[in-house]
C-alpha positions in Angstrom: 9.2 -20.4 13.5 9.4 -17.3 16.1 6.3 -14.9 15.5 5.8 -16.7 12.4 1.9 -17.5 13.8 1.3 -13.6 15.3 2.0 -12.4 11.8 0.1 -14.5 10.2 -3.0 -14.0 12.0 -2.3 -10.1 11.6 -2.3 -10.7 8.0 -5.0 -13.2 7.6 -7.4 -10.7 10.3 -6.3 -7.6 8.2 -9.4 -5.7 6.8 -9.4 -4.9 2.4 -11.5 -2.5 0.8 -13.5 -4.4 -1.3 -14.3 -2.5 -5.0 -14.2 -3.3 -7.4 -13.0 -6.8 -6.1 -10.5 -7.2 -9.3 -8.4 -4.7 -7.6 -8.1 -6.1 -4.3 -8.4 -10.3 -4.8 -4.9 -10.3 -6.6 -3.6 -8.7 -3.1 -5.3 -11.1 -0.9 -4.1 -14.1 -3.3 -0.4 -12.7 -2.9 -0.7 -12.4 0.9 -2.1 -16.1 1.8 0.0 -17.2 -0.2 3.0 -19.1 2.3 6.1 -16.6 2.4 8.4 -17.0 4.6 7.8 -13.3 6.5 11.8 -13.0 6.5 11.4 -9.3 6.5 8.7 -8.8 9.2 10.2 -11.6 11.5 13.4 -9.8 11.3 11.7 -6.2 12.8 10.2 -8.3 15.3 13.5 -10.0 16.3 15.5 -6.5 16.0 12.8 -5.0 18.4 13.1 -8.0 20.5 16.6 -7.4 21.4 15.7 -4.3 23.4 12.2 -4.9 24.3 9.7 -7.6 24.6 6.3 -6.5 23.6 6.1 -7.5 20.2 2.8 -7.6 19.3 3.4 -3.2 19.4 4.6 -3.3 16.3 3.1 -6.1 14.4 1.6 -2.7 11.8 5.0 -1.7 10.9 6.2 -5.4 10.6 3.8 -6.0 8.1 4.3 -2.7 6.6 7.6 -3.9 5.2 5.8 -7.5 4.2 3.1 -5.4 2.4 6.1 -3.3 0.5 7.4 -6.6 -0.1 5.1 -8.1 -1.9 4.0 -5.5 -3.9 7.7 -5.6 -5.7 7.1 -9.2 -6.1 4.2 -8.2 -8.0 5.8 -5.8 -10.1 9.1 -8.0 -10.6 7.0 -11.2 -12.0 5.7 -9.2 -14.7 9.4 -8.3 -15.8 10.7 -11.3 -15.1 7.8 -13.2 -16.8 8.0 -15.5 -13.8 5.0 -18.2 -13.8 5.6 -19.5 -10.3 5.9 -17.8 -7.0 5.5 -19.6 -3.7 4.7 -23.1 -6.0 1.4 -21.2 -7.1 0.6 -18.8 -10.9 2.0 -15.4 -10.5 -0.7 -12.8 -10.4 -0.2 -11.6 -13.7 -0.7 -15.3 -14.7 -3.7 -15.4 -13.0 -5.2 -12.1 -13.8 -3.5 -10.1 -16.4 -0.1 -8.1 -16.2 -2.8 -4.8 -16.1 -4.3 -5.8 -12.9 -1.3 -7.0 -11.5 0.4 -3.5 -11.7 -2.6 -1.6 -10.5 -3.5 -4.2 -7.5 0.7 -3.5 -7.0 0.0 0.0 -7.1 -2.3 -0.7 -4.1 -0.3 -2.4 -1.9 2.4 0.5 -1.7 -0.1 2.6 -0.4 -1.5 0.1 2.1 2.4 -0.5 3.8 1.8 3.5 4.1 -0.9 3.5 5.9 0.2 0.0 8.2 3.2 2.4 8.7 1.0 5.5 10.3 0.4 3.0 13.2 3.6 3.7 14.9 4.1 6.7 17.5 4.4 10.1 16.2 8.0 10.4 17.5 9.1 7.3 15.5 6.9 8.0 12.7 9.4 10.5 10.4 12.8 8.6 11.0 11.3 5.8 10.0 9.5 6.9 6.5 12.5 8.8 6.3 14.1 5.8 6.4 11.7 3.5 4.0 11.9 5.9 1.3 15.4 6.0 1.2 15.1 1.9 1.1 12.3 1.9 -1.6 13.7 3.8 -3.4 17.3 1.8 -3.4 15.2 -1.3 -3.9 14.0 0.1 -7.4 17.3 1.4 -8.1 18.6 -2.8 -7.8 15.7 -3.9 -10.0 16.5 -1.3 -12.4 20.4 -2.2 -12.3 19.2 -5.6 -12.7 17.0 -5.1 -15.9 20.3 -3.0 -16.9 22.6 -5.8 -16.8 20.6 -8.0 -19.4 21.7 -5.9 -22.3 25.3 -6.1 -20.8 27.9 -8.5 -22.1 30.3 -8.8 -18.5 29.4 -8.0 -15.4 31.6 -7.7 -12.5 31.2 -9.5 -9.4 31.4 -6.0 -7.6 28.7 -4.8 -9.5 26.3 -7.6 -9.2 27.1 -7.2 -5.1 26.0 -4.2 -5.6 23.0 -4.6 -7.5 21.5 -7.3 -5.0 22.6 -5.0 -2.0 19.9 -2.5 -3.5 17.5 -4.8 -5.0 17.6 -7.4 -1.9 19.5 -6.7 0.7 18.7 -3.0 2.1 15.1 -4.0 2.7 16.3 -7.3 5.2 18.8 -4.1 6.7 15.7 -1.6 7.2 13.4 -4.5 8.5 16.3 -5.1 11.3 16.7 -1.2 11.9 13.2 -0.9 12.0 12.9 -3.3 15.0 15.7 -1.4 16.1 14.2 2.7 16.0 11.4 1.2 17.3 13.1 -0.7 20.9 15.0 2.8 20.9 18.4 1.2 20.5 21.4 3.3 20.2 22.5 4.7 16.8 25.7 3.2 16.8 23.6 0.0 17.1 21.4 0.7 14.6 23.6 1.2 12.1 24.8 -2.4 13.1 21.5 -3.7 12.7 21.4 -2.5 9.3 24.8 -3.3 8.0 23.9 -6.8 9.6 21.0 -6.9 7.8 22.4 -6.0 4.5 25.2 -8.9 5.0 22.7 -11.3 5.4 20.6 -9.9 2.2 23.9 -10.4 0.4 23.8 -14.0 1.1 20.3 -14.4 0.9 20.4 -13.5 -2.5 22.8 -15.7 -3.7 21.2 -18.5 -1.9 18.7 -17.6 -3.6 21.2 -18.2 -7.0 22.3 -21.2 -5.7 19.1 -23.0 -5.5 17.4 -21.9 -8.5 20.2 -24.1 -10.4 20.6 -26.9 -8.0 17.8 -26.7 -5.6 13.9 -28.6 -6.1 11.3 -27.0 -7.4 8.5 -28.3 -4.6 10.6 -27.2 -1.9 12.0 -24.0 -3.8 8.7 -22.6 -4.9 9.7 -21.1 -7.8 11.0 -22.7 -11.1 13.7 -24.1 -11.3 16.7 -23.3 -14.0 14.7 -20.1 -14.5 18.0 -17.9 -14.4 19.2 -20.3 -17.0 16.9 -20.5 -19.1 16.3 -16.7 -18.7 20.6 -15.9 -19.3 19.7 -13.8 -16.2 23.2 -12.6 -14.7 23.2 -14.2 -11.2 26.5 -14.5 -9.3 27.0 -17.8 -10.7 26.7 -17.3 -14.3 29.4 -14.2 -13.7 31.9 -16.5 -12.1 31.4 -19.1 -15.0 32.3 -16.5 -17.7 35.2 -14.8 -15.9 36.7 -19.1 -14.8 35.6 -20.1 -18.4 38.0 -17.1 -20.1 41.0 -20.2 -19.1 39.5 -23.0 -20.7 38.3 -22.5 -24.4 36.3 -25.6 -25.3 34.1 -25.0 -22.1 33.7 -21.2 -22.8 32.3 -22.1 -26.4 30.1 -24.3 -25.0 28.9 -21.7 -22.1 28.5 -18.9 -25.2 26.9 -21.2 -27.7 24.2 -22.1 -25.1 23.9 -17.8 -23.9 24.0 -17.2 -27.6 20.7 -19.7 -28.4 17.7 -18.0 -29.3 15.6 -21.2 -30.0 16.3 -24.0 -27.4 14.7 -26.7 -25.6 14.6 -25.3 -21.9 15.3 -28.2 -20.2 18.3 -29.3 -22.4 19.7 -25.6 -22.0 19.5 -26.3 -17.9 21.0 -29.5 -18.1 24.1 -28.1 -20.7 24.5 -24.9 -18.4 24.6 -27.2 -14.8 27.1 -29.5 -16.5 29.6 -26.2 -16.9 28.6 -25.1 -13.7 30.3 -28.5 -12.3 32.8 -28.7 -14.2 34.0 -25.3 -13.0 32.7 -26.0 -9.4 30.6 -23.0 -9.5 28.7 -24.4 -6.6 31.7 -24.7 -4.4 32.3 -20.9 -5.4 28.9 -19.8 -4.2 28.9 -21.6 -1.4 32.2 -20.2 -0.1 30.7 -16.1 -1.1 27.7 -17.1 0.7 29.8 -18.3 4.1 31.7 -15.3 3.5 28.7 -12.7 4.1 26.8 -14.8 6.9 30.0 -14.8 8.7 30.7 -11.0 8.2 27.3 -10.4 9.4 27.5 -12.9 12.3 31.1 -10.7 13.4 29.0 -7.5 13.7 26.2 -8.7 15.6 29.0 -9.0 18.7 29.2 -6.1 18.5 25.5 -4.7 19.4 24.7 -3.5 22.9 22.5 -6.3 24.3 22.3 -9.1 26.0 23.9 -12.7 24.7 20.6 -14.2 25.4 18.7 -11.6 23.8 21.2 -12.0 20.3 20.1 -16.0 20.4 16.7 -15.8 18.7 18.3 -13.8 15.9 21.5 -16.2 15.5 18.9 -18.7 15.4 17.1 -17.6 12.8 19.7 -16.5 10.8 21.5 -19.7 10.5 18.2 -21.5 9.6 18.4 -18.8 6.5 22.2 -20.3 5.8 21.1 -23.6 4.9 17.8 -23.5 3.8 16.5 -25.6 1.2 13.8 -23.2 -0.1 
């Protein structure tokens, strides 16, 4: 994968403090572990479509990977989530204490990666971040909100994965962007285009943590399920279930279920999911926002050949299995 390598050997050369080593393991676990670098990759190919020397900006890159992970940390303590990347969370592995404070850590560390770029970049662009941060814990936030709420709407949950997903894979683009001086009326295309694909990301995201593998997924699978987490596609079975009676009894009895064998919950839930065609559904929203992004990257003032890398990459994120 483009720059996948140079950013790994930035991260893997990348110089911790060291004590007390409780603090800073849990970071280095989280790091190695085998992301995909979305966000970084995506600075480097916004950067890349005005510019060619790269390896500049492989600080701020890794800034936003840094910022990345540290709400990973933080959201698999509220999600109780046992697996990330196929591995134990770090909360699993140390303790929910150390896995805030080595959390805590890592937000100032994509700080200071940040404080590598040029002084006249540098205030546009933490302008920028903290807007982003801080629209990243208003989506987990919404999120956390929605799990004491009966209905949500489509709309809404947009909205909330917008903030909680999307804006980041929007700043990383922009990023690349500020940085390869690009024009505003292109960054603000880079973003947008960025967000779109966040959008879809996201419910990929959905998508395979009902119907995709757990090896190739990394996480566990049927975790939203099991978890009555309001994803996109547990929204569209409740509003298409409000027509058919025996299979919104069904749908509620299994929401309702305090007690329950997880993986009979999974298998019940996935049957309604087909019998509505949920999948198809998703499938379809997900097309919808890759192509809207797709429309808008026309649109930037660059070179076809320099757009390629990024329409590459981007359709690899379409139909990804993990």
């Amino acid at each position: 994968m483009l720059f996948l390598k140079e950013i790994r050997d930035f991260i893997q050369n990348f110089s911790y403090r060291n004590d007390p080593p409780e603090l800073y393991e849990p970071i280095r676990y989280l790091m190695d572990l085998s992301g995909k670098r979305l966000r970084p990759i995506l600075v480097l190919l916004g950067y890349q479509l005005y510019k060619d020397d790269v390896e500049k900006i492989l600080s701020p890159a890794v800034a936003v990977e840094v910022f990345h992970n540290f709400t990973l940390m933080h959201d698999d303590i509220m999600d109780n989530a046992p697996l990330r990347r196929n591995m134990p969370t770090v909360h699993e592995k140390w303790n929910n204490n150390i896995a805030i404070l080595s959390g805590d850590v890592m937000l100032v560390q994509a700080y200071q990666l940040f404080l590598e770029v040029e002084n006249q970049y540098l205030k546009e662009i933490l302008q920028k971040f903290n807007i982003c941060a801080s629209e990243v814990c208003e989506g987990q936030q919404m999120d956390m909100n929605f799990e004491s709420i009966a209905q949500v709407k489509e709309d809404e949950y947009i909205e909330m994965i917008r903030r909680k997903t999307a804006v980041l894979l929007g700043f990383s683009l922009e990023l690349g962007g500020i940085l390869g001086d690009a024009s505003k009326e292109d960054l603000a295309l880079l973003k947008s285009f960025g967000e779109n694909i966040g959008i879809a990301f996201q419910l990929k995201d959905d998508l395979l943590d009902v119907y995709g593998e757990s090896e190739k997924f990394g996480k566990q699978v049927g975790g939203d399920i099991i978890a009555n987490k309001k994803t996109y596609l547990l929204i569209e079975a409740l509003q298409l279930s409000n027509n058919n009676e025996i299979i919104a009894q069904k749908l509620n009895y299994w929401l309702s279920l305090k007690d329950f064998d997880k993986n009979e919950k999974v298998k019940n839930v996935i049957e309604i999911y087909n019998q509505l065609e949920i999948k198809s559904l998703t499938e379809q929203k997900i097309k919808y926002y890759y192509e809207l992004a797709f429309n808008q990257l026309t649109n930037l003032h660059t070179k076809p050949e320099k757009k390629q890398n990024l329409v590459d990459f981007v359709t690899g994120l379409w139909y990804r299995e993990k």
